[in-house]
C-alpha positions as CSV (number, residue, x, y, z in Angstrom):
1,X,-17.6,7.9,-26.0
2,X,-21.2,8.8,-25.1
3,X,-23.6,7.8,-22.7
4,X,-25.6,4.5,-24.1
5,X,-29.3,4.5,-23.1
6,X,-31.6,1.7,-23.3
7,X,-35.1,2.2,-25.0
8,X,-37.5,2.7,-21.9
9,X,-39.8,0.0,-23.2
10,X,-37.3,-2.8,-23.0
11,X,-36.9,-2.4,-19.4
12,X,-41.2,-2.0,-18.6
13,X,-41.5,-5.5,-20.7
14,X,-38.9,-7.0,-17.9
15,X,-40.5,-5.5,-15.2
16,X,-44.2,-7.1,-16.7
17,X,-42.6,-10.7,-16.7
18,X,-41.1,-10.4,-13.0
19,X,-42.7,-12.7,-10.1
20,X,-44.8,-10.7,-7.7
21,X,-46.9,-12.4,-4.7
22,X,-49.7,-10.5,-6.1
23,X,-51.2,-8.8,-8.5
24,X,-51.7,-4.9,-6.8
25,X,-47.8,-5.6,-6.0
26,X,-46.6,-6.0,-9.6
27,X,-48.3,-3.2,-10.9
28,X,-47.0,-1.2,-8.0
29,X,-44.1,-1.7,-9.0
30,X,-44.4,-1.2,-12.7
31,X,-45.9,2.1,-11.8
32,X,-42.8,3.4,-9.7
33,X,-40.7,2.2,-12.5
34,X,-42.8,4.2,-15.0
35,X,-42.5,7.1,-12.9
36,X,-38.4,6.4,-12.8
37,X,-38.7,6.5,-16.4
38,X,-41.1,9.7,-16.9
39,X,-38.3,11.9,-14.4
40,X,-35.7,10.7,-16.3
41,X,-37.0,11.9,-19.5
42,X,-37.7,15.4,-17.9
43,X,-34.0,15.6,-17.0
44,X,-35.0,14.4,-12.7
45,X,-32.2,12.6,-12.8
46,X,-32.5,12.4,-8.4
47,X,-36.2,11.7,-8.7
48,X,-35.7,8.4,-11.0
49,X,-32.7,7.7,-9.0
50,X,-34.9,7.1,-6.2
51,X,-37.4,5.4,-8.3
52,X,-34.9,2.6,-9.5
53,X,-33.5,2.0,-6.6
54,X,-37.0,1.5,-5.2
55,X,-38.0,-0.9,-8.1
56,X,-34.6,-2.5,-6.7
57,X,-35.2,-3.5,-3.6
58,X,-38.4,-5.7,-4.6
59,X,-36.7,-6.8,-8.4
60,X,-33.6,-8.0,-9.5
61,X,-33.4,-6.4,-13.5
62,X,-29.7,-6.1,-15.6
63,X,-32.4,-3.4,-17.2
64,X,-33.1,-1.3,-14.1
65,X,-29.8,-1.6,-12.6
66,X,-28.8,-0.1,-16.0
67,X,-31.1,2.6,-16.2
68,X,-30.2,3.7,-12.4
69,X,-26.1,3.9,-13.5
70,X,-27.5,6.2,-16.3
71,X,-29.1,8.5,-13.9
72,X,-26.5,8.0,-11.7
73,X,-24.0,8.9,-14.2
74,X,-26.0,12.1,-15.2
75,X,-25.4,13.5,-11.8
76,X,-21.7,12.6,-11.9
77,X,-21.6,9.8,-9.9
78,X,-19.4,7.4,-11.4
79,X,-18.5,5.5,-8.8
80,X,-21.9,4.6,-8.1
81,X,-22.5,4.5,-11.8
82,X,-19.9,1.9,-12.5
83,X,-21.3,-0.8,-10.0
84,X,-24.8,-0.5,-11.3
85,X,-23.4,-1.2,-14.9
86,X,-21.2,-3.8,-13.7
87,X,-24.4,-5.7,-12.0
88,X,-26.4,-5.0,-14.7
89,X,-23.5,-6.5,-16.9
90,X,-23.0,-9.4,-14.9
91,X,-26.2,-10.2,-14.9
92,X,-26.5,-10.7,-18.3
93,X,-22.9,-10.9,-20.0
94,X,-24.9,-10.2,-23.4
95,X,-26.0,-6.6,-22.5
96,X,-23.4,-4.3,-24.5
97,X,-25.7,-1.2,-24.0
98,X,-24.3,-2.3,-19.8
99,X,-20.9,-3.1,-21.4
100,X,-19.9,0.4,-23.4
101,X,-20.8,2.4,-20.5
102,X,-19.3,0.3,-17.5
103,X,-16.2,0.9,-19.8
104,X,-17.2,4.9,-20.4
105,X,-17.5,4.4,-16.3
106,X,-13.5,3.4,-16.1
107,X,-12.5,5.3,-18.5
108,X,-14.1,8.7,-16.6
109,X,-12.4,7.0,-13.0
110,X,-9.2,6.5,-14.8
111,X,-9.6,2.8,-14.3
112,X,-8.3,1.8,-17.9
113,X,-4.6,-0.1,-17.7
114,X,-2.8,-2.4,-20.5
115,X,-2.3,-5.8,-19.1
116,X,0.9,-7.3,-17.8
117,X,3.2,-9.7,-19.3
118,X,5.8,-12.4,-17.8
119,X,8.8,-10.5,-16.5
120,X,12.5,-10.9,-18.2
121,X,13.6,-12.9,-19.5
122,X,11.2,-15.5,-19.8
123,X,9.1,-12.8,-22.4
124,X,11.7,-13.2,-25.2
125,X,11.1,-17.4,-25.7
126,X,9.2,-19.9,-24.5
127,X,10.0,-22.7,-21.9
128,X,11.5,-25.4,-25.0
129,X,13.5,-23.0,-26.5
130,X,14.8,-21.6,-22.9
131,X,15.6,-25.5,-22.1
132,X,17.6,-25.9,-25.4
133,X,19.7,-22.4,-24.8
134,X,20.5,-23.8,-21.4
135,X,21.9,-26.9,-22.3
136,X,23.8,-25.5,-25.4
137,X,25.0,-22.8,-23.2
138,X,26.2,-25.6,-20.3
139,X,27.9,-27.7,-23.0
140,X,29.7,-24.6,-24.3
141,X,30.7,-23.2,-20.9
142,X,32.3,-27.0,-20.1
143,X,33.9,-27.5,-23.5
144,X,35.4,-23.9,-22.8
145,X,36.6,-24.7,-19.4
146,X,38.2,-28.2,-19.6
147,X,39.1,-28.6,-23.4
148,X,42.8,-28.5,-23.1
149,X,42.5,-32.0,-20.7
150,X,41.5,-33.3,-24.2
151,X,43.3,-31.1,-27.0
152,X,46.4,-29.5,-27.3
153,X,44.9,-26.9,-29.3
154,X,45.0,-23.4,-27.8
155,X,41.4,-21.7,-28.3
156,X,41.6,-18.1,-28.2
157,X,39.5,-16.8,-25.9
158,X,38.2,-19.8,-24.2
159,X,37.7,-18.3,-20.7
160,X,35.5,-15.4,-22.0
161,X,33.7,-17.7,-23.9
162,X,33.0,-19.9,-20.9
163,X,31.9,-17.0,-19.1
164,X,29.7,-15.7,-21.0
165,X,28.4,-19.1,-21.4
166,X,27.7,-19.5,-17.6
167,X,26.0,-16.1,-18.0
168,X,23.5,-17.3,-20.5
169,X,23.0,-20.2,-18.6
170,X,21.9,-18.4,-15.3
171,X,19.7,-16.5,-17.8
172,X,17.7,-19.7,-19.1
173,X,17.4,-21.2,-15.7
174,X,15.6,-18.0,-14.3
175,X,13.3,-17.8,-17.8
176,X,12.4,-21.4,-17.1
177,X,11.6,-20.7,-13.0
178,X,10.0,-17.8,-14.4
179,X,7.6,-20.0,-17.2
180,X,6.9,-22.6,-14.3
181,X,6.1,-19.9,-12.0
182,X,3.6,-18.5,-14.0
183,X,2.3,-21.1,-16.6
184,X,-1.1,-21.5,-14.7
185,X,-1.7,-17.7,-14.6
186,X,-3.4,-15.6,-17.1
187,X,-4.3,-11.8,-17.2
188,X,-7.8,-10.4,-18.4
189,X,-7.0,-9.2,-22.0
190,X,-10.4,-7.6,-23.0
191,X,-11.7,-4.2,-21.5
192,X,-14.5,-5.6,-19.6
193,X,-15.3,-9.6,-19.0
194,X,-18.5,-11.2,-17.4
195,X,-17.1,-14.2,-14.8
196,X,-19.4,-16.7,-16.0
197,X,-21.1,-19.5,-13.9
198,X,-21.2,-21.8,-16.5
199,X,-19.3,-22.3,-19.8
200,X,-21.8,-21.3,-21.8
201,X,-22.2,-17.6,-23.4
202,X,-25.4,-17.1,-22.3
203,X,-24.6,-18.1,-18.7
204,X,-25.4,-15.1,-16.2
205,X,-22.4,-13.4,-14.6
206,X,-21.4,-13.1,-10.6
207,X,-18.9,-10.3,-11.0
208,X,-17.0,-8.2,-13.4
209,X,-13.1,-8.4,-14.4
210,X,-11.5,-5.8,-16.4
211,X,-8.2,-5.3,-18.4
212,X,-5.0,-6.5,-16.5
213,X,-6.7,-8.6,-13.5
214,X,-5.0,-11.8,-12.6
215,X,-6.5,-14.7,-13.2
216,X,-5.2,-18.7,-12.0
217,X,-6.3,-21.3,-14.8
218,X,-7.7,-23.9,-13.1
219,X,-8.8,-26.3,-16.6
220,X,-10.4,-25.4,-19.4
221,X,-13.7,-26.4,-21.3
222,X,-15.6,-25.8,-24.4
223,X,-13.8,-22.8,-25.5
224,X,-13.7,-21.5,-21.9
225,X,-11.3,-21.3,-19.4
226,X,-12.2,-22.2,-15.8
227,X,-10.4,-19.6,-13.6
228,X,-10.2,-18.3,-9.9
229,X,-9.8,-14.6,-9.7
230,X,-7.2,-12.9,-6.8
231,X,-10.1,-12.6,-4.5
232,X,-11.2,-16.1,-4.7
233,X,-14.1,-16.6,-6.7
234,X,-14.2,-19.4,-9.6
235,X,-16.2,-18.8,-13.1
236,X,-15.6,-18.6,-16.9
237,X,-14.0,-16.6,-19.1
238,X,-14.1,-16.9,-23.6
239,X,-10.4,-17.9,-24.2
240,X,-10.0,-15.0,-26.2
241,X,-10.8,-12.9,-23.2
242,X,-7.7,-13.9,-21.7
243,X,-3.7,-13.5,-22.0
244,X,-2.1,-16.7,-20.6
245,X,1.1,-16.2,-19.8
246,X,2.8,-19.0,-20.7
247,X,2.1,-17.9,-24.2
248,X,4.7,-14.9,-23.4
């Protein structure tokens, strides 16, 4: 995976339709990014650092903050790197030129991870079918235990059987602790996902989620699910950007 870099123009058309108190201002500011740009281009990958993170302090772009983790990223800094694509992504959820390299980002910090799924038992069936193994299981362990005070009959076996019936009872009550435990929770199932303020895909992100992180479904809406992350903060995720566990 290589790094993605955004045609120069696209950010200087931005930067032209960006409030300034005044004129001289704005095309202050165009000019530092214009230098960013020109060191940049002649491999100064400290100079335009500077520059972007000049244009920065007086603009809020998805575009420069883009352009600074690419020189950023040219000098090794990853770390540093990696935020700039993940404000530049959140920003604007749409910007996949942000997206591949936040993920080239991870991938370089070792950050990449498989999701989790619902522990054992619980994994192997849902909650219904976990409810009907218990009560065939409970029926069979009491048949097994007390059918000679109905029968005469001698049933080979009979106390093993009602073991082992107990035993897969204990097994179907944890599964369905386990499903009710965890049926509001979901895991991030995509590499990278925008936390949305609205449940719309062109709402603007407030912070990144990647593979694996926890999410608590709070409702769901339009295709969305409305979610508060482990730190707190509520947004939107796609629904196919998440693994909800009670589908385990």
């Amino acid at each position: 995976m290589t790094l993605i870099r955004l045609p120069l123009a696209l950010t200087a058309l931005l930067l032209l339709a960006a409030p300034a108190a005044a004129e001289p201002a704005k095309e202050s500011l165009q000019e530092t990014f214009l230098r960013g740009n020109i060191a940049y281009g002649n491999g100064n990958y400290t100079e335009a650092e500077a520059a972007y993170r000049k244009v920065l302090q007086r603009a809020r772009s998805p575009e420069v903050h883009f352009n600074l983790g690419n020189a950023l990223a040219q000098q090794d800094k990853w770390s540093e790197a990696a935020f700039h694509y993940m404000r530049a992504y959140a920003l604007n959820p749409n910007f996949e030129a942000a997206r591949g390299n936040l993920l080239l980002a991870a991938n370089r910090m070792g950050l990449a991870r498989d999701y989790p799924q619902m522990a054992l038992p619980a994994r192997y069936l849902p909650e219904r079918s976990w409810s009907w193994v218990a009560a065939i299981a409970f029926w069979v362990a009491l048949i097994a235990f007390f059918y000679r005070d109905f029968t005469r009959v001698r049933v080979p076996l009979a106390r093993t059987v009602g073991v082992l019936g107990l035993g897969v009872l204990a097994v179907s009550i944890l599964a369905i602790v386990q499903h009710n435990l965890f049926k509001d929770w979901a895991v991030v199932s995509s590499p990278l996902v925008s936390l949305r303020v609205a449940p719309t895909e062109q709402s603007p992100g407030q912070s990144v989620l990647i593979k694996g992180d926890p999410v608590r479904i709070l409702g769901e809406q339009k295709g969305f699910f409305h979610v508060m992350t482990s730190s707190g903060a509520e947004g939107f995720i796609l629904h196919e950007e998440a693994h909800s566990l009670r589908r385990d």
